[in-house]
Z-matrix of the N, CA and C atoms (Angstrom, degrees):
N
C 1 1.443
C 2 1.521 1 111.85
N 3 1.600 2 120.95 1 -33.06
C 4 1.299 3 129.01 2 179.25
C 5 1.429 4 116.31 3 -44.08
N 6 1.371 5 118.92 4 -34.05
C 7 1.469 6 159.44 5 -161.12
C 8 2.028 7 102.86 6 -62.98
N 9 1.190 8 97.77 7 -66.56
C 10 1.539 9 120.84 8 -167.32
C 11 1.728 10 108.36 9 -100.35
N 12 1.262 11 111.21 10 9.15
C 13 1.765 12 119.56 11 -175.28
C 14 1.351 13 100.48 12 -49.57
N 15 1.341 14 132.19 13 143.66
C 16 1.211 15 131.44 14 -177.16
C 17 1.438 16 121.89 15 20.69
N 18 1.231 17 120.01 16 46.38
C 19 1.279 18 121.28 17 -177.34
C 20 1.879 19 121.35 18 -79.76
N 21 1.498 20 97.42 19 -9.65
C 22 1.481 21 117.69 20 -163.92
C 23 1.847 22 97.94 21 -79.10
N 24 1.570 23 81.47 22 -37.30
C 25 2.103 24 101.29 23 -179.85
C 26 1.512 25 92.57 24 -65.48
N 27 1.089 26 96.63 25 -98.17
C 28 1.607 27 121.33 26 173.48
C 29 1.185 28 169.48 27 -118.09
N 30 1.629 29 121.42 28 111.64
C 31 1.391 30 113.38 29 -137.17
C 32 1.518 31 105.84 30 -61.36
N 33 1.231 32 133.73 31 -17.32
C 34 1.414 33 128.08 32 171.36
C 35 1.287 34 123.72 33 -82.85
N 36 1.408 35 112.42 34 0.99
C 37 1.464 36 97.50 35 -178.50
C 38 1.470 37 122.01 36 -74.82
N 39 1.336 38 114.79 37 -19.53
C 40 1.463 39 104.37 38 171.73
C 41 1.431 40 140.70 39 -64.52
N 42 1.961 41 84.13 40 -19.22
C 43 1.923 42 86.76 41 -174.36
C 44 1.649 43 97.63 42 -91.54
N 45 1.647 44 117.48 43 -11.78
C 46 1.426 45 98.01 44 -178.33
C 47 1.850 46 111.27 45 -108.99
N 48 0.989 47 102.22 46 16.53
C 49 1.719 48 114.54 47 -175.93
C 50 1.280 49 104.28 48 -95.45
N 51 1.252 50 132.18 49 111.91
C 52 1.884 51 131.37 50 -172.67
C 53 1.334 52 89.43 51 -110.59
N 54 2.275 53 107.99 52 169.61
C 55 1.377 54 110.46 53 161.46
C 56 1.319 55 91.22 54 -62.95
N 57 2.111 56 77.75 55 174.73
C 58 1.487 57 104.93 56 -176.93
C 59 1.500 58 120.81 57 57.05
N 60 1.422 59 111.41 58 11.82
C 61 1.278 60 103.36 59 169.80
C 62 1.654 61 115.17 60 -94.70
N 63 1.128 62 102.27 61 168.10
C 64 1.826 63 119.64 62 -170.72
C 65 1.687 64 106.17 63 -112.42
N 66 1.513 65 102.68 64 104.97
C 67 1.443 66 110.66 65 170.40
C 68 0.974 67 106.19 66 -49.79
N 69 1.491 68 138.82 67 161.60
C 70 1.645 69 144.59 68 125.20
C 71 1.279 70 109.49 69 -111.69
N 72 1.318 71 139.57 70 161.63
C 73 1.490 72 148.82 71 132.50
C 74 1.082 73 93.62 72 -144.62
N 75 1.941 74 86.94 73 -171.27
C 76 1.219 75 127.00 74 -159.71
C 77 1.619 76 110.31 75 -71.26
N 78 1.604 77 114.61 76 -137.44
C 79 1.276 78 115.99 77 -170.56
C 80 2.299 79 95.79 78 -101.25
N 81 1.395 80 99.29 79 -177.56
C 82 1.112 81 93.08 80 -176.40
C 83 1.254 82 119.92 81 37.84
N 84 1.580 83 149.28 82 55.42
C 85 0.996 84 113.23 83 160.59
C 86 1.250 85 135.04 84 -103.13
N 87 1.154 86 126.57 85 153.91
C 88 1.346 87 139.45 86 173.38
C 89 1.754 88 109.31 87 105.09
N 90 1.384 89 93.67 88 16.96
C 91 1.856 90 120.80 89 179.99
C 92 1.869 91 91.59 90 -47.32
N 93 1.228 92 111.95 91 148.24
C 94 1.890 93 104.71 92 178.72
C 95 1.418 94 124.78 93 63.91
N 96 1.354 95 131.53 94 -5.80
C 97 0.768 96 131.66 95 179.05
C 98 1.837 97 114.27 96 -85.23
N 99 0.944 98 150.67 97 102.40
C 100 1.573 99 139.17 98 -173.18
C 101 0.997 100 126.56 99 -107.38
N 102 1.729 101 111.43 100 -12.83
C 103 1.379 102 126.61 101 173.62
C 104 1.647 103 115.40 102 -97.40
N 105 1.186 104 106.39 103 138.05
C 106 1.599 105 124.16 104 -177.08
C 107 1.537 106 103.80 105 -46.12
N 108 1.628 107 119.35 106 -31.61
C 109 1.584 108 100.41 107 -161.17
C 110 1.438 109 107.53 108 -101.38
N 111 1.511 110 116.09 109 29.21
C 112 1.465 111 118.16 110 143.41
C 113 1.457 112 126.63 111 -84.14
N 114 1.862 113 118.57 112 -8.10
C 115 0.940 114 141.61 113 151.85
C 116 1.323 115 108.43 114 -65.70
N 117 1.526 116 125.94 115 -80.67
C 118 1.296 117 123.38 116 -160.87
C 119 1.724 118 117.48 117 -96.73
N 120 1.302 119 114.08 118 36.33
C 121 1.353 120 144.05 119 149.74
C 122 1.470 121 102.44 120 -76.20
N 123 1.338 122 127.89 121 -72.89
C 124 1.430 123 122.27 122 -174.12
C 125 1.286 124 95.22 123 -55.70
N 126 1.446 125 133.08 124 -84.44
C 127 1.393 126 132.51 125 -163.76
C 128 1.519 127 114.71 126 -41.53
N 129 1.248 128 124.98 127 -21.36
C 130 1.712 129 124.07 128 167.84
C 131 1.302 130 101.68 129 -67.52
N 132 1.844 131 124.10 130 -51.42
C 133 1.767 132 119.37 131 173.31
C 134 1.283 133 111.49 132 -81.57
N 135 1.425 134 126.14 133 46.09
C 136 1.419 135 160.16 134 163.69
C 137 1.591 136 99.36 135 31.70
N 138 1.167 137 118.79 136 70.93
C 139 1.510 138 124.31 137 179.16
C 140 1.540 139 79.67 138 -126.76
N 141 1.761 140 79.50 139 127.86
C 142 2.067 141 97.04 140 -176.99
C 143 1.688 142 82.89 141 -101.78
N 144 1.188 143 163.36 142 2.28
C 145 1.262 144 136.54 143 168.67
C 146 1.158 145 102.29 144 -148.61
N 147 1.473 146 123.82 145 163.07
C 148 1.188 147 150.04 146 148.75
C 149 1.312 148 126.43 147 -126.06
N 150 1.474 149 101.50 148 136.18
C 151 1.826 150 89.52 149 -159.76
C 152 2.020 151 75.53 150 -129.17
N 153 1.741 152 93.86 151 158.06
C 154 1.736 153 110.42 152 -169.78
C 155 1.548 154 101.85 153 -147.77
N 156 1.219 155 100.09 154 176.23
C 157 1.819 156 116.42 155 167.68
C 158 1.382 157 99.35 156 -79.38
N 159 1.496 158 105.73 157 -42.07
C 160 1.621 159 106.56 158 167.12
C 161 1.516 160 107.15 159 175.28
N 162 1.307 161 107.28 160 -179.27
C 163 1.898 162 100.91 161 -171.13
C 164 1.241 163 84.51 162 -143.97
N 165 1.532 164 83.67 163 161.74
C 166 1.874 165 119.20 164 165.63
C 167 1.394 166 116.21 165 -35.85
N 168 1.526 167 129.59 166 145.04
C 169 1.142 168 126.43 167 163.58
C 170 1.920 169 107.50 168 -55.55
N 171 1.177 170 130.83 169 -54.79
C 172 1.180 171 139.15 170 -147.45
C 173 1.364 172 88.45 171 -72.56
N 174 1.174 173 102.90 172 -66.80
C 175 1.877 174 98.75 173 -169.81
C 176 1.441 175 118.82 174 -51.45
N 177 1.285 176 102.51 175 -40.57
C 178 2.121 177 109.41 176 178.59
C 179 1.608 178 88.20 177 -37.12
N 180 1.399 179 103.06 178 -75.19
C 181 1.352 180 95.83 179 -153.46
C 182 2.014 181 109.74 180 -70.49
N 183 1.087 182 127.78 181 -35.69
C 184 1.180 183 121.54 182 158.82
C 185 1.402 184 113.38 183 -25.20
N 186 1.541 185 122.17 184 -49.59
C 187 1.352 186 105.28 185 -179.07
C 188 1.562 187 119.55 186 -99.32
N 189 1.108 188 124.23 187 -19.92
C 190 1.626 189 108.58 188 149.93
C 191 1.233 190 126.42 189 -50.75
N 192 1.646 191 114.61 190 -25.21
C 193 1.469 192 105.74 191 167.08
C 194 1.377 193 128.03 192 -87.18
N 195 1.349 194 125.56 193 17.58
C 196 1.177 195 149.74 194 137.55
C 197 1.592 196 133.33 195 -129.94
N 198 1.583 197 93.15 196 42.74
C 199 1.530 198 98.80 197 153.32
C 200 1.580 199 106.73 198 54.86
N 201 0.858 200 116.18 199 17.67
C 202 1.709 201 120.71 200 155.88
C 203 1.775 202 116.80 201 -77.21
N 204 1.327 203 117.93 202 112.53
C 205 1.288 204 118.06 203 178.73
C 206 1.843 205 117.42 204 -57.69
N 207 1.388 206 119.23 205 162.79
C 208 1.209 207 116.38 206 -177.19
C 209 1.119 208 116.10 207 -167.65
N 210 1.736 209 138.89 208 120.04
C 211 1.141 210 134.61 209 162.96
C 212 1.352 211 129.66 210 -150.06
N 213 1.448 212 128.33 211 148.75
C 214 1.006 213 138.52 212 -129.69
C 215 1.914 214 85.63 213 -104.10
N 216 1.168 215 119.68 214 144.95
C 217 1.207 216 115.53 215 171.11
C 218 1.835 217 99.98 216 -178.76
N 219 1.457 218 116.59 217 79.95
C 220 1.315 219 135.76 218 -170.96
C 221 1.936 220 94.84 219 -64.98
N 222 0.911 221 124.33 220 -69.70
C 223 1.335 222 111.15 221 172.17
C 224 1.310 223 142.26 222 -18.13
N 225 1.473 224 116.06 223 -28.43
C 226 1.539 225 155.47 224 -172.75
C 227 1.584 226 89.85 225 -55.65
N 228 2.040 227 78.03 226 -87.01
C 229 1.670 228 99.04 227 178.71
C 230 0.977 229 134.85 228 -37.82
N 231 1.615 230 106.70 229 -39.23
C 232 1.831 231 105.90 230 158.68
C 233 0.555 232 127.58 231 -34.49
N 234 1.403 233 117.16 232 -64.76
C 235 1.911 234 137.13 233 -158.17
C 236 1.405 235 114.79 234 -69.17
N 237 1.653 236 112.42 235 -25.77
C 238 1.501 237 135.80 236 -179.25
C 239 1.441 238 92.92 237 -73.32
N 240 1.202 239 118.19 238 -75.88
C 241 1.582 240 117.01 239 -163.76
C 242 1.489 241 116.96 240 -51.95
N 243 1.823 242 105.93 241 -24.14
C 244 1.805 243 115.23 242 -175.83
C 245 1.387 244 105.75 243 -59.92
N 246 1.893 245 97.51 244 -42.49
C 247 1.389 246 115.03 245 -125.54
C 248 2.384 247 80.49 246 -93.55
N 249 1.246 248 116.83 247 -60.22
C 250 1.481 249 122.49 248 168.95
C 251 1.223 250 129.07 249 -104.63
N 252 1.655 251 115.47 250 45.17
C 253 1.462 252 106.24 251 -169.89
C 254 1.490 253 111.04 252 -94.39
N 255 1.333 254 119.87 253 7.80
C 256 1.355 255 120.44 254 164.61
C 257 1.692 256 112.39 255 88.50
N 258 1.306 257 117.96 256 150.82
C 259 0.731 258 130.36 257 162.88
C 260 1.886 259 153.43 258 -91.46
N 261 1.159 260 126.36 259 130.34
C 262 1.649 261 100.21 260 -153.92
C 263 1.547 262 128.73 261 52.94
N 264 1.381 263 94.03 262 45.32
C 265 1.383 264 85.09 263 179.20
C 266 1.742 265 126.66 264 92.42
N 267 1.318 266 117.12 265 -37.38
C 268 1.149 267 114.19 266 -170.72
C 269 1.277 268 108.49 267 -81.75
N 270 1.631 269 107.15 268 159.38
C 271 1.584 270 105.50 269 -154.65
C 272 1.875 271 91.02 270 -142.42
N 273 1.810 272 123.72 271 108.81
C 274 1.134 273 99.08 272 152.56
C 275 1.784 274 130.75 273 -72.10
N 276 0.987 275 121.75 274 127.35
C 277 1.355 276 115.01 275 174.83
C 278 1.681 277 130.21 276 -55.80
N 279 1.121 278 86.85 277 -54.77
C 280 1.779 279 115.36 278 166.04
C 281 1.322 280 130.62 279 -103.06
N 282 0.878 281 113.92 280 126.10
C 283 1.741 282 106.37 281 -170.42
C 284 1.635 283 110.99 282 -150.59
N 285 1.578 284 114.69 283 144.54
C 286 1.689 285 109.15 284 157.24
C 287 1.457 286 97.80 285 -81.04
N 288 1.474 287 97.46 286 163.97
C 289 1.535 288 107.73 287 167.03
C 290 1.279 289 130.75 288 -130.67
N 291 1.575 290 103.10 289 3.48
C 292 1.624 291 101.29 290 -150.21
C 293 1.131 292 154.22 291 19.30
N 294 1.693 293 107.41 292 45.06
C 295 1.073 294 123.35 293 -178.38
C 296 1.388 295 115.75 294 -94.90
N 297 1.285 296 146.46 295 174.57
C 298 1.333 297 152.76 296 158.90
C 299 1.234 298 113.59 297 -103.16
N 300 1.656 299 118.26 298 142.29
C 301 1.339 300 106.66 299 165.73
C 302 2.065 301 96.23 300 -152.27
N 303 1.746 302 104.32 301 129.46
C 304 1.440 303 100.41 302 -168.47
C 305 1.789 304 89.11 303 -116.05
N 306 1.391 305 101.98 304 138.59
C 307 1.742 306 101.86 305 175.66
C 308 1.314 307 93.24 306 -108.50
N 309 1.703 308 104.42 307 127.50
C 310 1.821 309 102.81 308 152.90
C 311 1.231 310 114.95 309 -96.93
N 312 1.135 311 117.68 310 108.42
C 313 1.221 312 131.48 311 -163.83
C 314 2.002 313 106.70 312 -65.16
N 315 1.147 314 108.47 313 -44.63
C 316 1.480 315 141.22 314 152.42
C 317 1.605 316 108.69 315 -0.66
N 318 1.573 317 92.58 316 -90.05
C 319 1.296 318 133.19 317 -176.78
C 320 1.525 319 116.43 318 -69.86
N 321 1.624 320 105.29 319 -22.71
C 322 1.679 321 106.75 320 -159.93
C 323 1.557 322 118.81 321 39.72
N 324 1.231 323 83.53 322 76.42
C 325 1.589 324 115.03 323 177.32
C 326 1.361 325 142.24 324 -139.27
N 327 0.981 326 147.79 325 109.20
C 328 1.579 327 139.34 326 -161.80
C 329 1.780 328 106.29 327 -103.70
N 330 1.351 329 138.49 328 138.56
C 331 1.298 330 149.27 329 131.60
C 332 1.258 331 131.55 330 -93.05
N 333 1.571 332 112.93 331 121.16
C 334 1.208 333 123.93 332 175.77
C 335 1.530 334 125.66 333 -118.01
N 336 1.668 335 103.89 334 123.13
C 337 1.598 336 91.85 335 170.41
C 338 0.798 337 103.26 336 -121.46
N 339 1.684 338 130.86 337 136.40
C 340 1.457 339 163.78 338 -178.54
C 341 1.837 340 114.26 339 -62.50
N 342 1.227 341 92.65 340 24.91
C 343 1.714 342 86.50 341 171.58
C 344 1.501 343 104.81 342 128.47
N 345 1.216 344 114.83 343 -167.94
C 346 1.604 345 125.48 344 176.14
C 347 1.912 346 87.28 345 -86.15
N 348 1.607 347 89.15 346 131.43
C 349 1.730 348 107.42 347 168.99
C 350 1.657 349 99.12 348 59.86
N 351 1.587 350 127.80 349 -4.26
C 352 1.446 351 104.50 350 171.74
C 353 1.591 352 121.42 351 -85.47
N 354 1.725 353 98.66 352 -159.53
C 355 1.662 354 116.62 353 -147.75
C 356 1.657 355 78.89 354 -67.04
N 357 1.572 356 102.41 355 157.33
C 358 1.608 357 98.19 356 162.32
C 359 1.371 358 78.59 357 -147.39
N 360 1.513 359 99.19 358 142.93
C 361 1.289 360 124.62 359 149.26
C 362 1.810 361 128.92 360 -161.37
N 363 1.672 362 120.59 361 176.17
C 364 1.532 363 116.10 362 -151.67
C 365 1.929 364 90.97 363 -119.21
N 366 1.522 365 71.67 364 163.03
C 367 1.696 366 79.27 365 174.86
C 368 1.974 367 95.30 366 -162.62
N 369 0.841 368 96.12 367 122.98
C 370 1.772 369 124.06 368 153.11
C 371 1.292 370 99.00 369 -28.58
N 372 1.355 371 106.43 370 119.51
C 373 1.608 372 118.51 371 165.30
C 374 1.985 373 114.99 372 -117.12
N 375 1.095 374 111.64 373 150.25
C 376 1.274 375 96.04 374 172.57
C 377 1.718 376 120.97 375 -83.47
N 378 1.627 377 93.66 376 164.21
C 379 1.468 378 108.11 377 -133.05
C 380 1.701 379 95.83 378 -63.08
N 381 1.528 380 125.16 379 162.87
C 382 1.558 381 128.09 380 167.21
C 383 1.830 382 100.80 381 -94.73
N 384 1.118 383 135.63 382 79.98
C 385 1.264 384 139.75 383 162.26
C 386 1.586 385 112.42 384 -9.08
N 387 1.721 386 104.20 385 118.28
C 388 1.590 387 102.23 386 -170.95
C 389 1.879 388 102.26 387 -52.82
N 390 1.305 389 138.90 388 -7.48
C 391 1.522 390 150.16 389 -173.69
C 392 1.554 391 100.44 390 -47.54
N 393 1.723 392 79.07 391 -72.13
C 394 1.804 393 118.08 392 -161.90
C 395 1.210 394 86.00 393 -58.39
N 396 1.971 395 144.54 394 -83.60
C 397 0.956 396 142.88 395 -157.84
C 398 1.449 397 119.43 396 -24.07
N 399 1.692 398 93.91 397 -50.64
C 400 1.788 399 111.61 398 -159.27
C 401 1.857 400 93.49 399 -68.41
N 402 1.014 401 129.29 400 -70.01
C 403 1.618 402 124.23 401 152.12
C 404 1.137 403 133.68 402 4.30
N 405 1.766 404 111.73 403 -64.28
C 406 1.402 405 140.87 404 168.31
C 407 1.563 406 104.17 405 -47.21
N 408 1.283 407 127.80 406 -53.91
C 409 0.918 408 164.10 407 -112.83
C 410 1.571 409 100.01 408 -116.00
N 411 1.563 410 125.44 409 -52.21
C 412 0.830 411 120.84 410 173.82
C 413 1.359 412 116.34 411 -107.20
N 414 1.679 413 115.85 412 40.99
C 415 1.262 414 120.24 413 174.62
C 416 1.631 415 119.15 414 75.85
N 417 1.151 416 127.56 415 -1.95
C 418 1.235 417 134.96 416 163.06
C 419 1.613 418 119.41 417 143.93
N 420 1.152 419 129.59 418 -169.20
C 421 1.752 420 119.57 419 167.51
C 422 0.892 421 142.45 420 -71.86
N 423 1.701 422 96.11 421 -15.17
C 424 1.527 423 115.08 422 -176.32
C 425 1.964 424 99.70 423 -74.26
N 426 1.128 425 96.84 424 -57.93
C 427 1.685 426 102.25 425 171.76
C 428 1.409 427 135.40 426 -62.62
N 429 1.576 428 100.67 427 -5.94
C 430 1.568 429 125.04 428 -171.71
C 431 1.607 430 93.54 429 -96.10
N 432 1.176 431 122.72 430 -28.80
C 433 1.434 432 139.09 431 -161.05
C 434 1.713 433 104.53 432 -97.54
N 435 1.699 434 105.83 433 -45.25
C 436 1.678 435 98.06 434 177.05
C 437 1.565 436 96.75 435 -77.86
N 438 1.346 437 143.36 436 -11.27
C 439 1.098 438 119.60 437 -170.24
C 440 1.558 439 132.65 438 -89.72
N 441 1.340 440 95.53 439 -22.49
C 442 1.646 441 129.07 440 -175.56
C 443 1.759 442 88.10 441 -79.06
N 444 1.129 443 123.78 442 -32.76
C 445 1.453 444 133.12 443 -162.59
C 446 1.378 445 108.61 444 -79.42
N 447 1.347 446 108.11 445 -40.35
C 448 1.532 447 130.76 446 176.07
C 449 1.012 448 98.25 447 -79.27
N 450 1.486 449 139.01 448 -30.60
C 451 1.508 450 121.28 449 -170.52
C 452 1.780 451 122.60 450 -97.16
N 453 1.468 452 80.16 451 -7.90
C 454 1.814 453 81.94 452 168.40
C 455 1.529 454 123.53 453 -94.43
């Protein structure tokens, strides 16, 4: 599945998408999607988060139920689209950015710095429910589900 990850977006994103990398998009994403392995498509091309303006009901939870990270941080996308939204029209689809981005999950908080030597600054995200975490946590629902099962 790692293979064909957003391939519907873009046919290059696979050769320039590494682990440990950090999705971004736009608003809605993962809108139409109803099946889980638009969730665990990214997590096969081992991207532990994706961060959006915001996502689909179906997919949010599609990917908490496989332990795919997720957070909403519309400001991001701004700054992305200010910062590379192209000119005349032209649009990269995929891109590095060298940007940073650290979630305190804690705090419900996001930090961003804008490149080597750029602007950094935080913004308040809404909260990850200690529920969802514990889930997250144990690799998805399916494992959240044998464990609670095992523990009674």
């Amino acid at each position: 599945m790692a293979e064909v990850c957003m391939e519907n977006y873009d046919k290059a994103f696979g050769s320039i998408a590494q682990a440990g990398d950090i999705l971004v998009s736009g608003f809605n994403f993962g809108c139409g999607s109803s099946r889980e392995q638009a969730a665990t498509a990214i997590l096969a091309k081992k991207i532990p988060l994706v961060v959006a303006g915001s996502f689909g009901n179906i997919f949010s939870r599609n990917s908490i139920n496989n332990a795919l990270m997720g957070v909403e941080v519309p400001r991001l996308v701004q700054r992305l689209r200010e910062t590379f939204g192209g000119k005349d029209g032209e649009k990269t689809l995929t891109r590095r950015t060298g940007w940073k981005l650290v979630w305190d999950v804690r705090r419900s908080k996001v930090t961003v710095t804008e490149g080597e030597g750029g602007k950094t600054w935080s913004q308040k995200v809404g909260e990850l429910p200690p529920n969802v975490q514990e889930i997250i946590a144990r690799g998805g629902l399916e494992n959240w589900v044998k464990s609670q099962i095992a523990e009674a």
